[in-house]
C-alpha positions as CSV (number, residue, x, y, z in Angstrom):
1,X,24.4,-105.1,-8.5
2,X,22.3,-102.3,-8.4
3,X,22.5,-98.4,-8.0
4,X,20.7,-95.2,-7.8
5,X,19.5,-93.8,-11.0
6,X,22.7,-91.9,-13.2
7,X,21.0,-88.9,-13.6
8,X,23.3,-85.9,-14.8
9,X,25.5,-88.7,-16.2
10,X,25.6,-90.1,-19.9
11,X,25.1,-93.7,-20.4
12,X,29.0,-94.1,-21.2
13,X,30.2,-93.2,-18.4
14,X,29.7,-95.7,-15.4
15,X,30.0,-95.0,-11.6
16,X,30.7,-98.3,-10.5
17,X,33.3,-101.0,-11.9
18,X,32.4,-104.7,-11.0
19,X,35.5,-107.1,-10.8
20,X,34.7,-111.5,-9.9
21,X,37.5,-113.5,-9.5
22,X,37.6,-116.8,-9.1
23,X,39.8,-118.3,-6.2
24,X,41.6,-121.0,-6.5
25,X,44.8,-122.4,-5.0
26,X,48.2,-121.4,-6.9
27,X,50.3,-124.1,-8.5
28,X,54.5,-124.4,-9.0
29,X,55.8,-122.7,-12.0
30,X,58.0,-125.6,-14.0
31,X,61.3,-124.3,-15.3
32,X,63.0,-126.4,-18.2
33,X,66.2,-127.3,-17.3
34,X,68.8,-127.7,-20.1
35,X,72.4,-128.0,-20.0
36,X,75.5,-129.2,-21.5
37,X,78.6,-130.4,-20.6
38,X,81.7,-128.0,-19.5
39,X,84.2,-129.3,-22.4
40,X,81.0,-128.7,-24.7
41,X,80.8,-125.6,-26.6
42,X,78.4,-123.1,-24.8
43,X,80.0,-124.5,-21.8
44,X,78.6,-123.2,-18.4
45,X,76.6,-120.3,-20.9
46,X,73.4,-122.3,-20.4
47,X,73.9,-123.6,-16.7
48,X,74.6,-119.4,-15.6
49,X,71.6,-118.2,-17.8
50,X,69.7,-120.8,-15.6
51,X,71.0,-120.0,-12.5
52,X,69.9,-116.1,-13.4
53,X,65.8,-117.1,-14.4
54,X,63.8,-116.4,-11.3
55,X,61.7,-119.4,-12.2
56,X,64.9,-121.9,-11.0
57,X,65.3,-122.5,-7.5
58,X,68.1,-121.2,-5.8
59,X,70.7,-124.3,-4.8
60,X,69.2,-126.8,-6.9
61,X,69.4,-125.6,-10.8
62,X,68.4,-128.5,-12.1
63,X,65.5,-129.2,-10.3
64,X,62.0,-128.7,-12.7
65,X,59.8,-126.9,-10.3
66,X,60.4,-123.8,-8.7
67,X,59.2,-121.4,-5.8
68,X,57.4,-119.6,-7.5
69,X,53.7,-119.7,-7.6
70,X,51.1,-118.7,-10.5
71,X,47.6,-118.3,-10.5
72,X,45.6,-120.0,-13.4
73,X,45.1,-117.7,-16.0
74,X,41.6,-119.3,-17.0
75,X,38.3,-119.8,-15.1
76,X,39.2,-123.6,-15.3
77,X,36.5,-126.2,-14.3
78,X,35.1,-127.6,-10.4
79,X,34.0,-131.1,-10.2
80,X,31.3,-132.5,-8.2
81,X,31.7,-132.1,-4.2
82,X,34.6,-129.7,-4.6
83,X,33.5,-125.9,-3.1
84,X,33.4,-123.0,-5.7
85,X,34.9,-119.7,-4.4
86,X,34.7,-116.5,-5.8
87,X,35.8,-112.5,-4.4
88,X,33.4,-110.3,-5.9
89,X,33.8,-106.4,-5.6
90,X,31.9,-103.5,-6.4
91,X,34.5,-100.3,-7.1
92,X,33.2,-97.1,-7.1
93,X,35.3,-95.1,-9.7
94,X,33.7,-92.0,-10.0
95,X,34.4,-88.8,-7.7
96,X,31.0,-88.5,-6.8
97,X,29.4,-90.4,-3.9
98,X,26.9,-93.3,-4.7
99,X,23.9,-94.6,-2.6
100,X,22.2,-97.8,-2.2
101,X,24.7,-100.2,-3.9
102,X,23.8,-103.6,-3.6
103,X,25.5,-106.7,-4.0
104,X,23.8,-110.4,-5.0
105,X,24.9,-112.8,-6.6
106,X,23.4,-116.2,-7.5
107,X,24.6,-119.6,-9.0
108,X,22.5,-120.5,-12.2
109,X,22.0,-124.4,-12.7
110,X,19.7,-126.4,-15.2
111,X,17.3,-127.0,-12.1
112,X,17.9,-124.0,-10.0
113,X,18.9,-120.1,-8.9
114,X,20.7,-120.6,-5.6
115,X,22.0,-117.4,-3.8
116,X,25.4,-117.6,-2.8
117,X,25.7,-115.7,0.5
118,X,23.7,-112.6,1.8
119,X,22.5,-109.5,0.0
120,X,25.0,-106.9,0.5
121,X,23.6,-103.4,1.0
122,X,25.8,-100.5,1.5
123,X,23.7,-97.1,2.0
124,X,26.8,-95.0,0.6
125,X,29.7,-95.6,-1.1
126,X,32.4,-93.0,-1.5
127,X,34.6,-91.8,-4.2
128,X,37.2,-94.7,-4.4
129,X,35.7,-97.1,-1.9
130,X,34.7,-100.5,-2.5
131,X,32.2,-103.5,-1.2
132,X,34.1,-106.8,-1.3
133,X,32.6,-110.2,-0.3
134,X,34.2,-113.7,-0.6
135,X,31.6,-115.9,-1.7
136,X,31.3,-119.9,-1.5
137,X,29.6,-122.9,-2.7
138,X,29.6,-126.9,-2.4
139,X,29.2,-127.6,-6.0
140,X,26.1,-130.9,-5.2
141,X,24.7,-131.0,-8.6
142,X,25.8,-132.1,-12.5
143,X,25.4,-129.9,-15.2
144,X,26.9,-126.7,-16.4
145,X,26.4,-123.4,-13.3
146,X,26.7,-119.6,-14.3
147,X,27.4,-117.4,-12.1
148,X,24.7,-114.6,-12.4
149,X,24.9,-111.6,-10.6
């Protein structure tokens, strides 16, 4: 991305705040059931402390997935032919207004820069506004890919 020139501001301080996130589809949290027997000592201790996690399904307590879902926390890895998808935004956290922010970014691979999407140019951005795109990309080539932006 790029901006006007930070004049009046010291180097420390930035205007805008850049945040990439990779989207992918959100998987089932596992629980781990465990019980015990009634006549056993803990007796229904385990089976109610179950019942209370929000990670068991309601109805069926001994069942190892839940509804709940969870986002990967790592960037993980995309496999030839599968479509990489990323939301990119551009936060402008300063109170002063900002001109001629521009979004680009590109895919880096051994062989090639490709551009993933259309230059964003935004002639002002406010005080707490933001530029978001959704970017995505058929993944048709072997090797390692940056993301560059």
């Amino acid at each position: 991305y790029a901006c006007s020139a930070l004049s009046n501001m010291d180097a420390r301080h930035h205007r805008l705040a850049l945040k990439v996130m990779r989207l992918t589809r959100p998987s089932l949290v596992s629980s781990e059931p465990v019980t015990c027997e009634s006549q056993d000592i803990l007796g229904d201790t385990l089976l109610d402390a179950m019942r209370q996690d929000m990670r068991t399904s309601k109805g069926i307590d001994r069942f190892a997935l839940s509804g709940v879902l969870s986002l990967p926390q790592t960037f993980g890895n995309i496999f030839l032919g599968e479509t990489f998808t990323c939301y990119v935004c551009v936060h402008n956290d300063s109170d002063d207004v900002t001109s001629g922010v521009q979004v680009q970014a590109d895919l880096q691979t051994s062989a090639q820069r490709l551009p993933l999407g259309g230059s964003n140019i935004v002639n002002v951005l406010g005080p707490n506004e933001s530029v978001d795109q959704v970017l995505h990309h058929e993944v048709k080539e072997l090797g390692t890919h940056m993301f560059v932006q």
